[in-house]
HTML snippet that shows the backbone in 3Dmol.js (N, CA, C, O; Angstrom):
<script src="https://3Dmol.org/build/3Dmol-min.js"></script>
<div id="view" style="width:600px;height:400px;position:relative"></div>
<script>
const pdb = `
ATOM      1  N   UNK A   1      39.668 -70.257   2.324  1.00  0.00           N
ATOM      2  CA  UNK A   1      38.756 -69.883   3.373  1.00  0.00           C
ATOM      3  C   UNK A   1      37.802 -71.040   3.627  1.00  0.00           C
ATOM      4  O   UNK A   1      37.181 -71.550   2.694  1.00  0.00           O
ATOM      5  N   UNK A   2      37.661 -71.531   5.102  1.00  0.00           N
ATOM      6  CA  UNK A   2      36.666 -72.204   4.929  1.00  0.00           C
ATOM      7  C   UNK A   2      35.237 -71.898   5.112  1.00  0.00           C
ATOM      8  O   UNK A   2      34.887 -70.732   5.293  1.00  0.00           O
ATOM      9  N   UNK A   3      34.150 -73.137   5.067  1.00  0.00           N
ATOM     10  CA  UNK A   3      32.932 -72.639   5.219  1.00  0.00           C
ATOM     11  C   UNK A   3      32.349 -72.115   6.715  1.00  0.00           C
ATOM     12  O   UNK A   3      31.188 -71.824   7.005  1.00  0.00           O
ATOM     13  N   UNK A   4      33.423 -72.098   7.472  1.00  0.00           N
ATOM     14  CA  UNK A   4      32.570 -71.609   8.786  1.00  0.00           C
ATOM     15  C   UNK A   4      32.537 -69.932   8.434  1.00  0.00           C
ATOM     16  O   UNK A   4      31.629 -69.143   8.173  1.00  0.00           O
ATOM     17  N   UNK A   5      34.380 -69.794   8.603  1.00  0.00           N
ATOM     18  CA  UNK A   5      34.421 -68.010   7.894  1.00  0.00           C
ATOM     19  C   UNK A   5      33.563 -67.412   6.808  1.00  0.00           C
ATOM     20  O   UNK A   5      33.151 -66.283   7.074  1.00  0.00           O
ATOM     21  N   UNK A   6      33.269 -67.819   5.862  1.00  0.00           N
ATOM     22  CA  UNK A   6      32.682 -67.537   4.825  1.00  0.00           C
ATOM     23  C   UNK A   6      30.769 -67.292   5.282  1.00  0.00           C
ATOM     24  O   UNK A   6      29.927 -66.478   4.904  1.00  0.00           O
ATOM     25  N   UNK A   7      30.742 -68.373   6.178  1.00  0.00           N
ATOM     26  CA  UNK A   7      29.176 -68.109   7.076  1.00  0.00           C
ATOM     27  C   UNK A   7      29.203 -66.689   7.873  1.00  0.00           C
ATOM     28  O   UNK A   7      28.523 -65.694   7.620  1.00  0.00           O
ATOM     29  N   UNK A   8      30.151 -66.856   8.885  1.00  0.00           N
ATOM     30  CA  UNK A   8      30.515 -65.422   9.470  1.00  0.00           C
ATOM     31  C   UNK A   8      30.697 -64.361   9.064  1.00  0.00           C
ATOM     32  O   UNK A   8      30.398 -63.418   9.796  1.00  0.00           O
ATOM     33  N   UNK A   9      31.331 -64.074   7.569  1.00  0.00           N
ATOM     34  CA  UNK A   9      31.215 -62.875   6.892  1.00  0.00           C
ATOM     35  C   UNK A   9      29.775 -62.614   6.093  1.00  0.00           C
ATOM     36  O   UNK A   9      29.279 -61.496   5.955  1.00  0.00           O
ATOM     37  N   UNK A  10      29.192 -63.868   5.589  1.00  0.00           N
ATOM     38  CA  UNK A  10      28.237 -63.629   5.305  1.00  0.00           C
ATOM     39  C   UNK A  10      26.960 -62.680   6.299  1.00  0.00           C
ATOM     40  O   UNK A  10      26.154 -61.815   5.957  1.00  0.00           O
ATOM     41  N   UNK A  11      27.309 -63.447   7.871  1.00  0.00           N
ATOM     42  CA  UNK A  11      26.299 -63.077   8.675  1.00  0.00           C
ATOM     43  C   UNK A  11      26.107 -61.538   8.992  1.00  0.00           C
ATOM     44  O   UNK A  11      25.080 -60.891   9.198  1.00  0.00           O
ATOM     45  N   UNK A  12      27.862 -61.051   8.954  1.00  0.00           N
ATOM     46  CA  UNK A  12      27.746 -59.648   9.303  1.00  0.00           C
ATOM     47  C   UNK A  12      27.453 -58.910   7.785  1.00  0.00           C
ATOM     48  O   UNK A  12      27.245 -57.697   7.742  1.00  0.00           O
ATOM     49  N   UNK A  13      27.456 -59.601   6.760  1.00  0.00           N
ATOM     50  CA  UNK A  13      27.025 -58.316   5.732  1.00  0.00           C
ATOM     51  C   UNK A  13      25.683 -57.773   5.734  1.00  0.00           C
ATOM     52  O   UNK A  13      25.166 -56.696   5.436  1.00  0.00           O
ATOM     53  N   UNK A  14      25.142 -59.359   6.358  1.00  0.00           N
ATOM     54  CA  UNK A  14      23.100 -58.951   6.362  1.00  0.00           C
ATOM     55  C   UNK A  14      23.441 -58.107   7.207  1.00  0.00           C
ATOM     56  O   UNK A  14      23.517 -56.909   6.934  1.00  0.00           O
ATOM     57  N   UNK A  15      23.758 -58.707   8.618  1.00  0.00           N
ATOM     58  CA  UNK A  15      23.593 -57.330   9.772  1.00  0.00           C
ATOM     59  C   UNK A  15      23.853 -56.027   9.155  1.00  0.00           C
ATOM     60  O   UNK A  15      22.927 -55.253   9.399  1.00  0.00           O
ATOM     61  N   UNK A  16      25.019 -55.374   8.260  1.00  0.00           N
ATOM     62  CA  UNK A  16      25.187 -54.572   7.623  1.00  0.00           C
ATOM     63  C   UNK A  16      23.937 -53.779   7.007  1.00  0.00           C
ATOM     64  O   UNK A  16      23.418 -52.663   6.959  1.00  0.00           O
ATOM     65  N   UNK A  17      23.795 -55.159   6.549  1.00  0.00           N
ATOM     66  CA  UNK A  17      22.753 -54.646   5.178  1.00  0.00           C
ATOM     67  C   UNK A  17      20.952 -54.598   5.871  1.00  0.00           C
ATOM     68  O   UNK A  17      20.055 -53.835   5.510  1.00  0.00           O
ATOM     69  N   UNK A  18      20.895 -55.550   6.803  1.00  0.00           N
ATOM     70  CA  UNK A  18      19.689 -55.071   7.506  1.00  0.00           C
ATOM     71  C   UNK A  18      19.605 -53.379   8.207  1.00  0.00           C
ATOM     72  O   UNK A  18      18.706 -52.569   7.984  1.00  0.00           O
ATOM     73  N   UNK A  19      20.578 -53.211   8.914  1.00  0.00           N
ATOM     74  CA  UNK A  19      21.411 -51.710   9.363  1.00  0.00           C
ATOM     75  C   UNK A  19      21.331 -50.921   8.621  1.00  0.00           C
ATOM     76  O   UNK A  19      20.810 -49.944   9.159  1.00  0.00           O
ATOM     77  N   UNK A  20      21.660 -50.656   7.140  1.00  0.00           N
ATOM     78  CA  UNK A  20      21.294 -49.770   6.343  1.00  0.00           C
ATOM     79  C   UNK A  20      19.793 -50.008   5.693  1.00  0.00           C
ATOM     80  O   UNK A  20      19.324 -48.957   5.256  1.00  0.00           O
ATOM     81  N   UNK A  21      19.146 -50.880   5.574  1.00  0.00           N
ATOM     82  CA  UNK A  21      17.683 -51.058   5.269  1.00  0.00           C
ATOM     83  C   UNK A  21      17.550 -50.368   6.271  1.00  0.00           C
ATOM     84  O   UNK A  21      18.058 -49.249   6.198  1.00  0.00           O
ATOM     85  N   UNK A  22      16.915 -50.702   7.431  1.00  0.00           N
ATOM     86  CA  UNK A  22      16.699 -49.738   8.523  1.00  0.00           C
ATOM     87  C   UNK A  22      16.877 -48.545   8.778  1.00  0.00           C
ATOM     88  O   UNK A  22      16.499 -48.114   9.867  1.00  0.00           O
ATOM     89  N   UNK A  23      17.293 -47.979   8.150  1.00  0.00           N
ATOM     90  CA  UNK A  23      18.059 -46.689   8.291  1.00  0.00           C
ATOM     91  C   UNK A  23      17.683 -46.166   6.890  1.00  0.00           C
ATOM     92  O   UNK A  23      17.637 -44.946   7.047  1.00  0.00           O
ATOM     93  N   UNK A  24      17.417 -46.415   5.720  1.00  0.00           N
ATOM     94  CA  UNK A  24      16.713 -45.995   4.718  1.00  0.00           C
ATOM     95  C   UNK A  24      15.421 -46.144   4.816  1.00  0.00           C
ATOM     96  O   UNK A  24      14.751 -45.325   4.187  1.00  0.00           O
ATOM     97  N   UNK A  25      14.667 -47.232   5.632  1.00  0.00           N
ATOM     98  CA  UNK A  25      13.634 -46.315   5.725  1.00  0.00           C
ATOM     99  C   UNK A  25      12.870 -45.671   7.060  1.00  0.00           C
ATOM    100  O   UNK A  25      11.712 -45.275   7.191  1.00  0.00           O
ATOM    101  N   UNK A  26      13.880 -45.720   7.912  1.00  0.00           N
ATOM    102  CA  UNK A  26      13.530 -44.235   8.662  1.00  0.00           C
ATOM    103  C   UNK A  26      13.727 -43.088   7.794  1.00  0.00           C
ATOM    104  O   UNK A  26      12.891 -42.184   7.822  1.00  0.00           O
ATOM    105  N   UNK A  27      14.890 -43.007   6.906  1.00  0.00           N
ATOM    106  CA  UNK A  27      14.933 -41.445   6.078  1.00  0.00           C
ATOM    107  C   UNK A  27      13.875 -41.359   5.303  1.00  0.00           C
ATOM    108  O   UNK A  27      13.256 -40.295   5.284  1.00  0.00           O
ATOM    109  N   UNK A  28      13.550 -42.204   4.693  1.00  0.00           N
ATOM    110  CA  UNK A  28      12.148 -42.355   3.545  1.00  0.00           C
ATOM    111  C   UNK A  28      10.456 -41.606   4.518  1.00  0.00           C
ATOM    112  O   UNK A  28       9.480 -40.905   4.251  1.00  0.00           O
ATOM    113  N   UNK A  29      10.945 -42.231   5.495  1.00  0.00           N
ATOM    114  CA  UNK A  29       9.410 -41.666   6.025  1.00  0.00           C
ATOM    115  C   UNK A  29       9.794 -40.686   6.876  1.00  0.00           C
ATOM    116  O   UNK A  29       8.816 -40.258   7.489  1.00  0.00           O
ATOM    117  N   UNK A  30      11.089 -40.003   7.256  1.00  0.00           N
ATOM    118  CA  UNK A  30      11.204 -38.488   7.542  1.00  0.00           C
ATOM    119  C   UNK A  30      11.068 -38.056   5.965  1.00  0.00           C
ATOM    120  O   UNK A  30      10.236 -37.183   5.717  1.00  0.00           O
ATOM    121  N   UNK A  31      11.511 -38.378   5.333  1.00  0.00           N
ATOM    122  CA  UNK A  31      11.123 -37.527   3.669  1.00  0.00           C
ATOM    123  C   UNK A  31       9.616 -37.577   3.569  1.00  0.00           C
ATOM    124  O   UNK A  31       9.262 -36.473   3.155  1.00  0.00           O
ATOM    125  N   UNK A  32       8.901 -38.110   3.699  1.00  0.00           N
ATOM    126  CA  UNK A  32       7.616 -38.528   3.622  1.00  0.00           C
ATOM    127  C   UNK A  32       6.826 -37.532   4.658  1.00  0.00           C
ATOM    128  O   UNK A  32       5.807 -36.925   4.329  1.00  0.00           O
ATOM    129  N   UNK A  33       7.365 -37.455   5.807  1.00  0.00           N
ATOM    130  CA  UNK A  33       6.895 -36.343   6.345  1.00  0.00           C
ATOM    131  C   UNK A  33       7.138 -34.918   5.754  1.00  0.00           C
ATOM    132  O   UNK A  33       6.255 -34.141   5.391  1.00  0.00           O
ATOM    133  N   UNK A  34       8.449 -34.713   5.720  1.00  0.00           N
ATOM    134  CA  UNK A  34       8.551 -33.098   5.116  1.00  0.00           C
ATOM    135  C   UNK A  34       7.987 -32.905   3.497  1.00  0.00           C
ATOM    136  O   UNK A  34       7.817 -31.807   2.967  1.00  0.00           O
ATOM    137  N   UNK A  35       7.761 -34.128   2.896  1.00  0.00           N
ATOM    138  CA  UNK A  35       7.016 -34.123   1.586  1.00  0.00           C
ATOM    139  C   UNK A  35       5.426 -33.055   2.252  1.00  0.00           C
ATOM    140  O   UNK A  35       5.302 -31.853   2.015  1.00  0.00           O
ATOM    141  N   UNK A  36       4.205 -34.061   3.236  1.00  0.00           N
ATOM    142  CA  UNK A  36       3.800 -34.040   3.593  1.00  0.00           C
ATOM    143  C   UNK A  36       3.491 -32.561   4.137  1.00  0.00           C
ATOM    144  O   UNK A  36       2.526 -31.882   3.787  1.00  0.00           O
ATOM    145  N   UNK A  37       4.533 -32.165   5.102  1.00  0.00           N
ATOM    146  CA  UNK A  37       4.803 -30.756   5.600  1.00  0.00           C
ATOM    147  C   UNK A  37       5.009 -29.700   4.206  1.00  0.00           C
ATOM    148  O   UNK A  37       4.530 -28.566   4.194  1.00  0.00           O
ATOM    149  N   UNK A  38       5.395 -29.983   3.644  1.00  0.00           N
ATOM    150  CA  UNK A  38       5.736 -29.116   2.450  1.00  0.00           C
ATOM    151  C   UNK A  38       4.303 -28.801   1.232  1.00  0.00           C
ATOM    152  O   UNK A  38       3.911 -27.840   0.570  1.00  0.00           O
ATOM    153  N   UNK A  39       3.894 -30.188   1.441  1.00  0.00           N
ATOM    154  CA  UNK A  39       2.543 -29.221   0.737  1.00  0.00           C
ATOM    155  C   UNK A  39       1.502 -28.790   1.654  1.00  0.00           C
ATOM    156  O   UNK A  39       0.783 -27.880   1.242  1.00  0.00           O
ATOM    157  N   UNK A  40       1.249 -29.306   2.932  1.00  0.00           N
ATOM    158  CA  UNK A  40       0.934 -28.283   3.363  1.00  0.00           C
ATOM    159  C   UNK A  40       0.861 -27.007   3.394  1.00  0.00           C
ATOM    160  O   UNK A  40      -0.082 -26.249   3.170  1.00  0.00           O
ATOM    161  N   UNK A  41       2.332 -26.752   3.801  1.00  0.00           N
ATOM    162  CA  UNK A  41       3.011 -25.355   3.717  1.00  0.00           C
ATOM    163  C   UNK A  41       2.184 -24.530   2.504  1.00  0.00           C
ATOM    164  O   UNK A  41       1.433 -23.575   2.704  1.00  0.00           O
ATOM    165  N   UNK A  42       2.496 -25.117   1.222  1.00  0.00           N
ATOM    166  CA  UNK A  42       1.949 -25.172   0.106  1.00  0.00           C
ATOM    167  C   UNK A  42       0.364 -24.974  -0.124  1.00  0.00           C
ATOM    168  O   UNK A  42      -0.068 -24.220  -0.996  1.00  0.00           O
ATOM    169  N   UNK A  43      -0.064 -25.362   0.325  1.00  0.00           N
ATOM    170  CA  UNK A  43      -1.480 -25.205   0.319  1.00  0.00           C
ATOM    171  C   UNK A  43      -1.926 -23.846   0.833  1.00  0.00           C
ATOM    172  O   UNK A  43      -2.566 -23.001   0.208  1.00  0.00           O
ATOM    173  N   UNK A  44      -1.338 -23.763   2.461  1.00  0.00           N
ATOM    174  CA  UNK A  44      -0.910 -22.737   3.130  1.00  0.00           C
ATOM    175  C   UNK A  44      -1.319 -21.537   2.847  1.00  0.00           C
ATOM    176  O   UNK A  44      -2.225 -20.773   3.179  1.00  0.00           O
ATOM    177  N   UNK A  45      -0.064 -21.576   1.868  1.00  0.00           N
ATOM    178  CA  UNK A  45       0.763 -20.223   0.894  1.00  0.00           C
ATOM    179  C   UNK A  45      -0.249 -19.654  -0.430  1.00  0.00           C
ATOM    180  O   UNK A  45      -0.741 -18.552  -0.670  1.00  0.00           O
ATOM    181  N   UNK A  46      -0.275 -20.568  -0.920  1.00  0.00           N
ATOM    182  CA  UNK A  46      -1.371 -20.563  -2.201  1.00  0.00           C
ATOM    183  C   UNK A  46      -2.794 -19.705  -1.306  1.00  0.00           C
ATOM    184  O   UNK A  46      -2.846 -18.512  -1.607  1.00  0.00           O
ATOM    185  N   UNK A  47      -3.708 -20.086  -0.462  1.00  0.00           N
ATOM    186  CA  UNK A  47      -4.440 -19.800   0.434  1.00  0.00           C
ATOM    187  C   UNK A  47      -4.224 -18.538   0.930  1.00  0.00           C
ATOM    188  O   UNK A  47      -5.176 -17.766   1.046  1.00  0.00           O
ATOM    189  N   UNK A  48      -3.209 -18.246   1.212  1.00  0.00           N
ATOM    190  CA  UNK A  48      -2.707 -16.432   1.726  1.00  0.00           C
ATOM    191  C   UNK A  48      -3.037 -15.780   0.728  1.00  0.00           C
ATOM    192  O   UNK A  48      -3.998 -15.012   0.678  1.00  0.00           O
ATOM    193  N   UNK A  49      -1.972 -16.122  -0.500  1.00  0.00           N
ATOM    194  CA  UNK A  49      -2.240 -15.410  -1.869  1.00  0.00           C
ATOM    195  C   UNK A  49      -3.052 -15.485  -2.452  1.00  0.00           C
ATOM    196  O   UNK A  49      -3.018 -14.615  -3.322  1.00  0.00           O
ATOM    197  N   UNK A  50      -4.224 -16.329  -2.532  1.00  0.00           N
ATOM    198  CA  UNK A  50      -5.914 -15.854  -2.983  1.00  0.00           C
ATOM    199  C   UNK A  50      -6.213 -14.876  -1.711  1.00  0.00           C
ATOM    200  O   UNK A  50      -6.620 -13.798  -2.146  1.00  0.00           O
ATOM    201  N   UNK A  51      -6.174 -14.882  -0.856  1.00  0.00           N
ATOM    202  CA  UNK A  51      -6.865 -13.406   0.270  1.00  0.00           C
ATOM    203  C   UNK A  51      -6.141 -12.381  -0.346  1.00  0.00           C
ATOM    204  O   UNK A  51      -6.383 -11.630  -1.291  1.00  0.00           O
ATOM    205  N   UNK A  52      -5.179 -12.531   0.429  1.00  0.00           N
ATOM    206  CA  UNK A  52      -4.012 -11.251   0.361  1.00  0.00           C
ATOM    207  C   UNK A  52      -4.746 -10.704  -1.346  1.00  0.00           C
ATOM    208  O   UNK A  52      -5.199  -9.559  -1.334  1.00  0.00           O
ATOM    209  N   UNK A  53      -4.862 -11.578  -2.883  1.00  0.00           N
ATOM    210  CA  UNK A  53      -5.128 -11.229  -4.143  1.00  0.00           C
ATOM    211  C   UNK A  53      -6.708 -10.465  -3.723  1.00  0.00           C
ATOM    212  O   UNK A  53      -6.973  -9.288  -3.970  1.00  0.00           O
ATOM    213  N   UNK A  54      -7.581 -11.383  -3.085  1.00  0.00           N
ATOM    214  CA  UNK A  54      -8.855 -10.546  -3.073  1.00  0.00           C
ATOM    215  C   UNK A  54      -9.113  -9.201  -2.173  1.00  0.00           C
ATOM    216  O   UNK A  54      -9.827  -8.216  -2.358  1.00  0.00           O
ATOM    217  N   UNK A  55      -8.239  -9.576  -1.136  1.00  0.00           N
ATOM    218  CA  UNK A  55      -7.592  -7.790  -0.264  1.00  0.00           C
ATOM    219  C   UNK A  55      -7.362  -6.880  -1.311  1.00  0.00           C
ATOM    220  O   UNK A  55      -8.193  -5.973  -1.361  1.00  0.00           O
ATOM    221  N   UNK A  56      -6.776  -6.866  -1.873  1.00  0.00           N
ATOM    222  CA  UNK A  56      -5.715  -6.239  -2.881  1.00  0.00           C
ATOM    223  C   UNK A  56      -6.925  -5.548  -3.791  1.00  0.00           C
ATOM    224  O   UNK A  56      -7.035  -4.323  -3.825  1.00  0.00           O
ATOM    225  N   UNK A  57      -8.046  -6.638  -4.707  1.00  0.00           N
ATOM    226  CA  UNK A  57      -8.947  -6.245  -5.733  1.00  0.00           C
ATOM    227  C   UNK A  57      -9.728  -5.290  -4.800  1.00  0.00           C
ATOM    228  O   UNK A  57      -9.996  -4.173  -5.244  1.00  0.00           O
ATOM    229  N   UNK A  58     -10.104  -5.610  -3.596  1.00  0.00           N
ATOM    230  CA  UNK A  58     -11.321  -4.941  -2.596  1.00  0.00           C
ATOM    231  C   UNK A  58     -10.485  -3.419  -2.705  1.00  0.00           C
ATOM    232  O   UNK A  58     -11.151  -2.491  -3.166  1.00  0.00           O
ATOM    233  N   UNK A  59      -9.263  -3.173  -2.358  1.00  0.00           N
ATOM    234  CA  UNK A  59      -8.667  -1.981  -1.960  1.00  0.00           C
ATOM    235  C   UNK A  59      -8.652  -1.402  -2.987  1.00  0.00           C
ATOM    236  O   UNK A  59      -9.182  -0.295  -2.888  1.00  0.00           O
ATOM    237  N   UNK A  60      -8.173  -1.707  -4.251  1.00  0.00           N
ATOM    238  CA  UNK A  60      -7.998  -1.620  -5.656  1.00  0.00           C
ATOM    239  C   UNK A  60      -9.425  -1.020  -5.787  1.00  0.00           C
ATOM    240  O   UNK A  60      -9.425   0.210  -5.746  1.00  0.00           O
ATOM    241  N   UNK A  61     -10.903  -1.733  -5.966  1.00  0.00           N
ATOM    242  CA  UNK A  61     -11.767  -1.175  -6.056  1.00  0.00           C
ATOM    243  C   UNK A  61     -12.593   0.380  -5.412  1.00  0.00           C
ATOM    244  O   UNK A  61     -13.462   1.072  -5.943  1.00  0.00           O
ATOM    245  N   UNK A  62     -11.974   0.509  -4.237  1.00  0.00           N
ATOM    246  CA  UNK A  62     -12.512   1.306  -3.117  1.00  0.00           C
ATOM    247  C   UNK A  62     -11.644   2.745  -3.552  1.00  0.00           C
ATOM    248  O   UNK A  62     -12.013   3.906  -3.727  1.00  0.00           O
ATOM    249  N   UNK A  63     -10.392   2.104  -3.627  1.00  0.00           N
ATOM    250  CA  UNK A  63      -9.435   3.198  -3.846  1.00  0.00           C
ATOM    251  C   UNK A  63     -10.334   4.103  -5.504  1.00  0.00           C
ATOM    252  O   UNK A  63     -10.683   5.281  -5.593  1.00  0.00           O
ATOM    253  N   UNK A  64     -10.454   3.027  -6.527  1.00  0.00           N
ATOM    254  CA  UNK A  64     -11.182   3.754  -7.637  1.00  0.00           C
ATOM    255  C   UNK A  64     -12.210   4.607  -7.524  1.00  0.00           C
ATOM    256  O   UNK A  64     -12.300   5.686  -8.111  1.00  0.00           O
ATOM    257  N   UNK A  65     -13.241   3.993  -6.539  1.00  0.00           N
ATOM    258  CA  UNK A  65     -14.799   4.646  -6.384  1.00  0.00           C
ATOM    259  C   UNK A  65     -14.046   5.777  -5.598  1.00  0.00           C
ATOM    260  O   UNK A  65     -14.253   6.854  -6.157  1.00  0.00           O
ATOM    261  N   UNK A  66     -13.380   5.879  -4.681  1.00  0.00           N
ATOM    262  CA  UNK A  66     -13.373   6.988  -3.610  1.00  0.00           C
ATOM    263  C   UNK A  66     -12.139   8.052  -4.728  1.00  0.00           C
ATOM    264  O   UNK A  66     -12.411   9.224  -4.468  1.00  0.00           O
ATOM    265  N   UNK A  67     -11.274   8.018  -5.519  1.00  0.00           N
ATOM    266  CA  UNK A  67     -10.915   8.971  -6.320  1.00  0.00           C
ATOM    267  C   UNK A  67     -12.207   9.544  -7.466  1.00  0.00           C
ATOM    268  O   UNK A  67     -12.541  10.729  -7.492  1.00  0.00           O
ATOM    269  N   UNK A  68     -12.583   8.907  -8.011  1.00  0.00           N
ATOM    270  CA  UNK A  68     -14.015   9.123  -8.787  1.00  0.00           C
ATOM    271  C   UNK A  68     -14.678   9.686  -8.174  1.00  0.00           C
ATOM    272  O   UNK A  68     -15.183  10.625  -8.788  1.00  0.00           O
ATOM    273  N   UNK A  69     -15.127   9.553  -6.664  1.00  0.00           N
ATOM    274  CA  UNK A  69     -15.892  10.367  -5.930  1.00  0.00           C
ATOM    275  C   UNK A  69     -15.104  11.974  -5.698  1.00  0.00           C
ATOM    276  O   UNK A  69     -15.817  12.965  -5.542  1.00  0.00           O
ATOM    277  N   UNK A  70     -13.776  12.073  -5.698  1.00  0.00           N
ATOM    278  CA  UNK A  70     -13.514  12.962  -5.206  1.00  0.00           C
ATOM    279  C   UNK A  70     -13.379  14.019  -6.649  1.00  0.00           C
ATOM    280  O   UNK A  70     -13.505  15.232  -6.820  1.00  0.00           O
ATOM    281  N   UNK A  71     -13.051  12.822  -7.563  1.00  0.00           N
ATOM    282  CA  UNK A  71     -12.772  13.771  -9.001  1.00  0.00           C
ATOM    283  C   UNK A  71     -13.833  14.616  -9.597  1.00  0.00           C
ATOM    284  O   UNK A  71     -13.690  15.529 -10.411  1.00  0.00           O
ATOM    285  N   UNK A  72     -15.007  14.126  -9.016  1.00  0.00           N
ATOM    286  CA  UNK A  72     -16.860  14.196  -8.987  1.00  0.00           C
ATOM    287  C   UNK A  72     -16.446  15.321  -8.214  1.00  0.00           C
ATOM    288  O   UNK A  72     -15.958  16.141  -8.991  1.00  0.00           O
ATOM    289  N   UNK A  73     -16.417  15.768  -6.936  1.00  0.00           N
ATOM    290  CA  UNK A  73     -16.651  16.834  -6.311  1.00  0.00           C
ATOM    291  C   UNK A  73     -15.786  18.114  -6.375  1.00  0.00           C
ATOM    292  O   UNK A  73     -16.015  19.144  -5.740  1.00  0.00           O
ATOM    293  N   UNK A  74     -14.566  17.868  -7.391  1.00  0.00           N
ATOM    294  CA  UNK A  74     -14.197  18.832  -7.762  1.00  0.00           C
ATOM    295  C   UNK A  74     -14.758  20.143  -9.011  1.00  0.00           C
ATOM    296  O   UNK A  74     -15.110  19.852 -10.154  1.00  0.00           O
ATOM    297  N   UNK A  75     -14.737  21.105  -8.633  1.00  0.00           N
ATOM    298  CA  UNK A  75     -15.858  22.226  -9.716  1.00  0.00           C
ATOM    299  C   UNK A  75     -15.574  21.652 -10.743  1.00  0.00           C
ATOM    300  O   UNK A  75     -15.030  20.549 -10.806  1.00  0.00           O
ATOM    301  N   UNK A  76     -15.938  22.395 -11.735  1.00  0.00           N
ATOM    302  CA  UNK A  76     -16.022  22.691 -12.685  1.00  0.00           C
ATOM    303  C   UNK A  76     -14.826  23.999 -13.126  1.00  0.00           C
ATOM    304  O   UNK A  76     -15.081  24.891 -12.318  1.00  0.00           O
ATOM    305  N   UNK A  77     -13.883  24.393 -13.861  1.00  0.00           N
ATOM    306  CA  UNK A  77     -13.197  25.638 -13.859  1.00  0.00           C
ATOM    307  C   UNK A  77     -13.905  26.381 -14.926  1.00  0.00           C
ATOM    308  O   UNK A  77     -14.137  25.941 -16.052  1.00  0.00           O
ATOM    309  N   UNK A  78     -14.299  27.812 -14.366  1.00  0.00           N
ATOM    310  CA  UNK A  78     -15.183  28.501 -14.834  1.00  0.00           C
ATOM    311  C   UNK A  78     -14.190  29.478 -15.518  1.00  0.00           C
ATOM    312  O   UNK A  78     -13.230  29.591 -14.756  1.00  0.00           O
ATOM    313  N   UNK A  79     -13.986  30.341 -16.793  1.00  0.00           N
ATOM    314  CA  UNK A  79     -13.399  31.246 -17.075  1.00  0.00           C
ATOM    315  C   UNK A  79     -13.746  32.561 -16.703  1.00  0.00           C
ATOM    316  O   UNK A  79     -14.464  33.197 -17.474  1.00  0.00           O
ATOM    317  N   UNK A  80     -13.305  33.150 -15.504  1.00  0.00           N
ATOM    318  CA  UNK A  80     -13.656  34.529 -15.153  1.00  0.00           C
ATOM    319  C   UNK A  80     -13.794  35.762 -16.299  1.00  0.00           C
ATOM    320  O   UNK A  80     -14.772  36.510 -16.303  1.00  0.00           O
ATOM    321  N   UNK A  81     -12.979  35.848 -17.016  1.00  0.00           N
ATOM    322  CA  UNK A  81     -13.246  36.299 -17.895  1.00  0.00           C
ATOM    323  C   UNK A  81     -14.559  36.242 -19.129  1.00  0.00           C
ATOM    324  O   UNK A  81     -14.979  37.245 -19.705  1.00  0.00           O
ATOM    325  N   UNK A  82     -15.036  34.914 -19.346  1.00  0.00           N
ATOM    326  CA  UNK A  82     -16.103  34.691 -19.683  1.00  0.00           C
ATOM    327  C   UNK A  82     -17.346  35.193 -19.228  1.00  0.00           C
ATOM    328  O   UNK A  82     -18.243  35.645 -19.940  1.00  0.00           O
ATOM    329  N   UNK A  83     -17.341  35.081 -17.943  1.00  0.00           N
ATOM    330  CA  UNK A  83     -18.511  35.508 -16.698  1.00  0.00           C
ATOM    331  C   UNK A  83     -18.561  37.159 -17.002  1.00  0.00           C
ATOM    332  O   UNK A  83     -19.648  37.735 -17.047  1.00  0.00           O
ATOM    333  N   UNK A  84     -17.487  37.764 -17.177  1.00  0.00           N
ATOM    334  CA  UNK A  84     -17.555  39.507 -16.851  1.00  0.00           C
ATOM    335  C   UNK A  84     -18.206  39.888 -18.363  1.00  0.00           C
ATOM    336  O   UNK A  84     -19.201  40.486 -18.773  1.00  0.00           O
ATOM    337  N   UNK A  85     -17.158  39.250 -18.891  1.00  0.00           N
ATOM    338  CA  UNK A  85     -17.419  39.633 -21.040  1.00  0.00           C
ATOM    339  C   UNK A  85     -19.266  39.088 -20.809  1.00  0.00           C
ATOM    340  O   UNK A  85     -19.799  39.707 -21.730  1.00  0.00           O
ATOM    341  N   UNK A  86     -20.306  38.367 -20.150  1.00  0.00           N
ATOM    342  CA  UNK A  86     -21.801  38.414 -20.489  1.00  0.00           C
ATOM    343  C   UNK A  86     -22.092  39.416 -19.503  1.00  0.00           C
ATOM    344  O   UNK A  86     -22.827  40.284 -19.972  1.00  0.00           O
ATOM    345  N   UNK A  87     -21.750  39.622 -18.202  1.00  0.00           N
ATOM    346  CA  UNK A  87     -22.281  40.345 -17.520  1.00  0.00           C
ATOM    347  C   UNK A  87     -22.152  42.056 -17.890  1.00  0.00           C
ATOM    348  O   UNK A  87     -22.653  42.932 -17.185  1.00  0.00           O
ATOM    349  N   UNK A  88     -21.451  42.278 -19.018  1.00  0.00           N
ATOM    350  CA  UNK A  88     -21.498  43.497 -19.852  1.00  0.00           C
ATOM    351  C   UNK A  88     -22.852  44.136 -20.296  1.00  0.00           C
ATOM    352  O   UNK A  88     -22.857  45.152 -20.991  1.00  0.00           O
TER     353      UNK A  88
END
`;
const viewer = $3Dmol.createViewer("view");
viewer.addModel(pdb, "pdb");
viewer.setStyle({}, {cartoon: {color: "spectrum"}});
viewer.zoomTo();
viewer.render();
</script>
């Protein structure tokens, strides 16, 4: 082979190889974005689930006081029989 061919194959491997550089890092910084997008997302999510968790304790709490309240306003069960046996 001589040295002209050997220049010419050389030339197209850079082109090659510049072509795939190029092209790795366009993918690198679309990865870089959905990295990016993803903790977002992430942050997001985490952020729902502290509300949604303190929703949850608020209802959790309300629900307690308002059965307690109601368990409160139920009598007392009196034995009828008790009541008649003093009123003798």
């Amino acid at each position: 082979m001589d040295l002209k061919a050997e220049i010419d194959i050389l030339k197209d491997n850079i082109y090659d190889l510049q072509g795939q550089l190029q092209s790795a890092q366009i993918r690198i910084k679309e990865l870089l974005k959905d990295v990016g997008n993803t903790n977002e997302e992430l942050k997001q999510e985490r952020q729902f689930i502290q509300e949604i968790t303190g929703s949850i304790s608020d209802v959790s709490n309300k629900l307690e006081s308002k059965m307690k309240l109601y368990m409160d306003n139920i009598p007392d069960v009196v034995d009828s029989k008790q009541i008649l046996k003093e009123g003798d």
